[in-house]
C-alpha positions in Angstrom: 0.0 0.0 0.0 0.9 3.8 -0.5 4.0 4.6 1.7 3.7 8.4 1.3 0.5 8.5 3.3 1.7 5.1 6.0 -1.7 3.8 5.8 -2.2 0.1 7.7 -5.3 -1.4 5.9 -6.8 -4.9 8.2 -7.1 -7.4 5.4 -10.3 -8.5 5.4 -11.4 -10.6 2.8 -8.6 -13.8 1.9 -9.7 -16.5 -0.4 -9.1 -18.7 -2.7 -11.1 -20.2 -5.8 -11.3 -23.8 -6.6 -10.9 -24.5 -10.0 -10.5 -27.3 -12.2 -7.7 -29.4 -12.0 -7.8 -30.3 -15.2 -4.1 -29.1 -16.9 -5.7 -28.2 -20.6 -8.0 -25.8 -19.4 -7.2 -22.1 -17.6 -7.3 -22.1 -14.2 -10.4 -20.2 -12.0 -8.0 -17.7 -10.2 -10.6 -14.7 -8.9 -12.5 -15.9 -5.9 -16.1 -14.8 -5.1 -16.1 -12.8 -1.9 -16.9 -14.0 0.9 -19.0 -11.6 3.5 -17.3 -10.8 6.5 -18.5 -12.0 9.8 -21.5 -10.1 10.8 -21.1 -7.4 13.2 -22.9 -6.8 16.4 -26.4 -4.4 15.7 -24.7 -1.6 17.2 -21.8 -1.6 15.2 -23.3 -2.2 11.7 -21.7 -0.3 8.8 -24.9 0.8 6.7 -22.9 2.1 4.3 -20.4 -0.9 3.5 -22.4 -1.7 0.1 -22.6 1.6 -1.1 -18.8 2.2 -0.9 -18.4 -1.3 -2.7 -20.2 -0.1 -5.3 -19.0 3.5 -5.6 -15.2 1.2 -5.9 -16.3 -1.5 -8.4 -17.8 1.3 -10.1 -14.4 3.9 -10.4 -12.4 0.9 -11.5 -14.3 0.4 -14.5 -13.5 4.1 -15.9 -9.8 2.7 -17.1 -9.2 0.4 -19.9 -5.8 -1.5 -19.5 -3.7 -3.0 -22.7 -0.4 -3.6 -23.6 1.6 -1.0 -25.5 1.5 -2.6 -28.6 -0.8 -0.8 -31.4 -3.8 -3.0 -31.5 -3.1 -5.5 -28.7 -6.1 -6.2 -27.3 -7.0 -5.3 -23.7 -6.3 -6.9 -20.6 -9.8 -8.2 -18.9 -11.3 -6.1 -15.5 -12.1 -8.5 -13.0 -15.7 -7.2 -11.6 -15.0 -8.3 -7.5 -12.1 -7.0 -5.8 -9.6 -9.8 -4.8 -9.2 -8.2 -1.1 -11.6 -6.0 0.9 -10.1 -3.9 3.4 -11.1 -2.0 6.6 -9.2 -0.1 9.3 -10.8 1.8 11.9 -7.7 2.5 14.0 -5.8 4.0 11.0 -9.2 5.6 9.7 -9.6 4.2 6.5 -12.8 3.3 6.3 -13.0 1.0 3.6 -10.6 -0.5 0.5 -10.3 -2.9 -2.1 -7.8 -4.3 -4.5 -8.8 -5.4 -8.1 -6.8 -6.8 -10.8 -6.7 -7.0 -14.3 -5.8 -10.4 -16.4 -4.7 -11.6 -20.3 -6.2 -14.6 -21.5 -4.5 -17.0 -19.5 -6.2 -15.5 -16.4 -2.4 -14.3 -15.5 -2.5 -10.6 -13.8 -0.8 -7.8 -15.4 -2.2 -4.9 -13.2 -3.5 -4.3 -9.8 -4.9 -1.0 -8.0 -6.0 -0.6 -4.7 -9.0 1.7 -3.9 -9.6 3.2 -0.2 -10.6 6.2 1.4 -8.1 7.9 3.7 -9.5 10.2 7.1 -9.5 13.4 5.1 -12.3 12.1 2.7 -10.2 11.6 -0.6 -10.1 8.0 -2.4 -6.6 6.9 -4.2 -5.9 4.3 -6.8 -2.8 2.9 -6.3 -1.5 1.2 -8.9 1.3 -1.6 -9.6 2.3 -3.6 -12.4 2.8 -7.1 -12.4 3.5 -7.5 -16.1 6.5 -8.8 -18.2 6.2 -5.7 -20.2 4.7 -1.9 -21.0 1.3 -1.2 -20.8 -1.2 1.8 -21.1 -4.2 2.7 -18.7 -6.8 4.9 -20.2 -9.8 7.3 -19.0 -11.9 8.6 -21.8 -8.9 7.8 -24.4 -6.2 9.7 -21.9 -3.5 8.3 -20.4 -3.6 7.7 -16.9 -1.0 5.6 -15.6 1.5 4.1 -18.7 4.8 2.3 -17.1 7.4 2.6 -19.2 9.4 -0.4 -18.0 8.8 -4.7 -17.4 7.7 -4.1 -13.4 8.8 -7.8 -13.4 11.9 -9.3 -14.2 11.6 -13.2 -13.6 14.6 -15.2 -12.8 15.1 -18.8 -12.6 14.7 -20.3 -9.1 17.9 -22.1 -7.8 18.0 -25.7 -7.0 14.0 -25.8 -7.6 12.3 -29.2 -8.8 11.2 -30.1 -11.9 7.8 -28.7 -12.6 5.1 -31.7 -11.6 3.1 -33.1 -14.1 -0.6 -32.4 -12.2 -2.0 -29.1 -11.2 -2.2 -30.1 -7.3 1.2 -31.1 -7.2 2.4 -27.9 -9.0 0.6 -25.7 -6.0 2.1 -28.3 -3.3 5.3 -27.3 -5.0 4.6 -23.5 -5.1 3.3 -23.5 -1.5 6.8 -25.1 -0.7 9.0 -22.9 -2.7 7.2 -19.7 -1.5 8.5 -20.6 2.1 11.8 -20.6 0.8 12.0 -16.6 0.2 11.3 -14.0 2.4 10.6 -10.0 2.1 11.5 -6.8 4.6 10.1 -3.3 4.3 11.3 0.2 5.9 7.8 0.9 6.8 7.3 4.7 7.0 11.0 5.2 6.4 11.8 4.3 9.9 13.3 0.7 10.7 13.1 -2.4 8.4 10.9 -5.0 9.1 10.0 -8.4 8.4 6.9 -9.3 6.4 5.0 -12.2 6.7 4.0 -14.4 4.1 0.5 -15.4 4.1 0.8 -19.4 2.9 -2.2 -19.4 0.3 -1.5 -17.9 -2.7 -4.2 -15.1 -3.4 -4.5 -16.0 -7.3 -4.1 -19.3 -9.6 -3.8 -18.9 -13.2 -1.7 -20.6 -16.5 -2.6 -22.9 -19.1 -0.6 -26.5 -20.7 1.4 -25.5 -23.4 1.0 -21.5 -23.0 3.8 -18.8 -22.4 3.1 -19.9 -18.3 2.2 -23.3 -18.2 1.4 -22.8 -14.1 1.5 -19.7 -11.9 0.6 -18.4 -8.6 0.8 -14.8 -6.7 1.5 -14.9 -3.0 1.5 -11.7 -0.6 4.0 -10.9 2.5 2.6 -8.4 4.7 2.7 -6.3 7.6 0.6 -7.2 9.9 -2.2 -7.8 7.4 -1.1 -4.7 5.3 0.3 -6.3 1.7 3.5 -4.8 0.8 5.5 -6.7 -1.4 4.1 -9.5 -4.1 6.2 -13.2 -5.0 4.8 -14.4 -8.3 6.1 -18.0 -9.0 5.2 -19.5 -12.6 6.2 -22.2 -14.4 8.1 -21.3 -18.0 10.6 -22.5 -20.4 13.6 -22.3 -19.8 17.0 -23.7 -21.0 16.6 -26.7 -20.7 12.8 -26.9 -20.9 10.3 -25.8 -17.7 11.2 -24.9 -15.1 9.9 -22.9 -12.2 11.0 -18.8 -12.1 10.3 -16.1 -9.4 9.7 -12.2 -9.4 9.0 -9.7 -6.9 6.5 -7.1 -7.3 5.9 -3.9 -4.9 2.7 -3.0 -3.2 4.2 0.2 -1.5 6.7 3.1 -2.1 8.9 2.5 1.1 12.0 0.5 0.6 11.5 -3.3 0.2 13.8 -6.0 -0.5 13.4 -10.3 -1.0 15.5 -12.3 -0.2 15.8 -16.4 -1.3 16.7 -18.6 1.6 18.6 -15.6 3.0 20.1 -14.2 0.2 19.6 -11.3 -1.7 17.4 -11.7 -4.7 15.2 -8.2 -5.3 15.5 -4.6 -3.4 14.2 -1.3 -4.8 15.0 1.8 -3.1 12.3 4.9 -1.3 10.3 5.7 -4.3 9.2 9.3 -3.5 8.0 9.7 -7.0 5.3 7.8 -6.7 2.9 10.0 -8.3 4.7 9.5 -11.4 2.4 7.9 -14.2 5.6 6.4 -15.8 6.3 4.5 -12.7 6.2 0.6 -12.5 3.9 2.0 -9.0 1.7 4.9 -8.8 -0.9 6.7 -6.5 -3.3 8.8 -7.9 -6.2 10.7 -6.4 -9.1 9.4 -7.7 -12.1 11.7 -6.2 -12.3 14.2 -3.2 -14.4 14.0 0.1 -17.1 11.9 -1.2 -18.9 9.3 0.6 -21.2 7.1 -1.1 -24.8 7.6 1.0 -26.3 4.1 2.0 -28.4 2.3 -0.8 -26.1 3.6 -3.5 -23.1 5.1 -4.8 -21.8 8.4 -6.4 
């Protein structure tokens, strides 16, 4: 999440679709929500639905596709992939949605949420293999100029299985193998923890990523750093590759059984819309009213 504003969103929503099995066809790798437990009468958050709404809905104003003249766009997922809520840092509400190619694999994410003073940000990061451009009305919004991954063969890692549930055993195994720090705030670093199910499943027999899976470290329950692992060709045939991607300015690094393997440095241009990571202001002091949205 945005280091410039040190926000500490309570991840609220976690889970994971069950797809087919079957290797020839695309993995399911967007869950349906599922509600959050039920709060007591007298702490009921009438207005949870509208502000759902009032985010699904400003998501859908950008149209993301590769640079490419004519490549066609990159699909919206409708349901964010994380709901959010943090009273003690007063955001109220928040969401993260993601944006796929056709072999369900993300290429985008943006997190929407409300900070104290009324104003909603999108904050964007790439998790492609290349450039892409996000439009509004035919302008250019956000358009990194740069891969914000750059995948790397894992060392000593197995041979890619030959069934989908072995693949994920072997993801969920290799996963535990790296680890990621922060300098939340600028102040000390700290160490994040990796939640152990992967928040996404996606690839397809035969494709560009035959397997694939994104996993989370966090702080607290505050996402700040991404670990794709995908299966892919490599020299001598498949093989299983790693990249980091950043869900916050601060400084972050990863690590792979404890040595160095990915670090950027304080991104205090994050505002940038050439930027692998941005945060832009989406709408000021608004507050969907209960029964609808804005």
């Amino acid at each position: 999440m945005t280091a410039a504003l040190g926000l500490s969103l309570v991840l609220g929503l976690l889970s994971q679709a069950k797809g087919p099995t079957v290797d020839e066809v695309h993995f399911t790798v967007v869950p349906a929500p599922r509600p959050a437990p039920k709060p007591a009468d007298d702490d009921k958050d009438e207005g949870a639905p509208a502000r759902l709404a009032y985010m699904k809905d400003s998501v859908t104003r950008y149209t993301v596709r590769p640079a490419e003249a004519g490549a066609a766009a990159f699909r919206l997922v409708p349901e964010p992939i994380f709901r959010l809520n943090n009273a003690v840092s007063g955001v109220k509400d928040g969401a993260i949605f993601l944006w796929l190619d056709e072999l369900n694999r993300p290429e985008a994410a943006v997190q929407v949420f409300r900070i104290p003073n009324g104003w909603w940000l999108h904050e964007f990061t790439s998790l492609s293999t290349g450039p892409f451009v996000a439009e509004t009305d035919s302008a250019r919004t956000w358009h990194p100029s740069r891969p914000g991954l750059e995948f790397k063969p894992i060392p000593d890692a197995p041979k890619p299985a030959s069934t989908a549930e072995q693949r994920l055993r072997q993801m969920r195994a290799m996963a535990r193998e790296f680890a990621a720090e922060d300098e939340f705030e600028g102040k000390d670093w700290n160490a994040l923890r990796l939640l152990p199910t992967p928040l996404l499943r996606y690839g397809k027999a035969g494709a560009k990523v035959e397997d694939g899976a994104l996993f989370s470290f966090v702080l607290g329950t505050d996402p700040e750093v991404f670990l794709m692992l995908e299966a892919r060709p490599g020299r001598a045939g498949l093989e299983w590759q790693y990249a980091f991607a950043p869900m916050t300015s601060y400084a972050v690094k990863g690590s792979w059984k404890g040595k160095d393997a990915w670090s950027l440095p304080w991104r205090k241009d994050a505002i940038d819309p050439n930027g692998t990571f941005c945060d832009l202001i989406y709408s000021k002091g608004i507050e969907p009213a209960a029964g609808g949205s804005k």
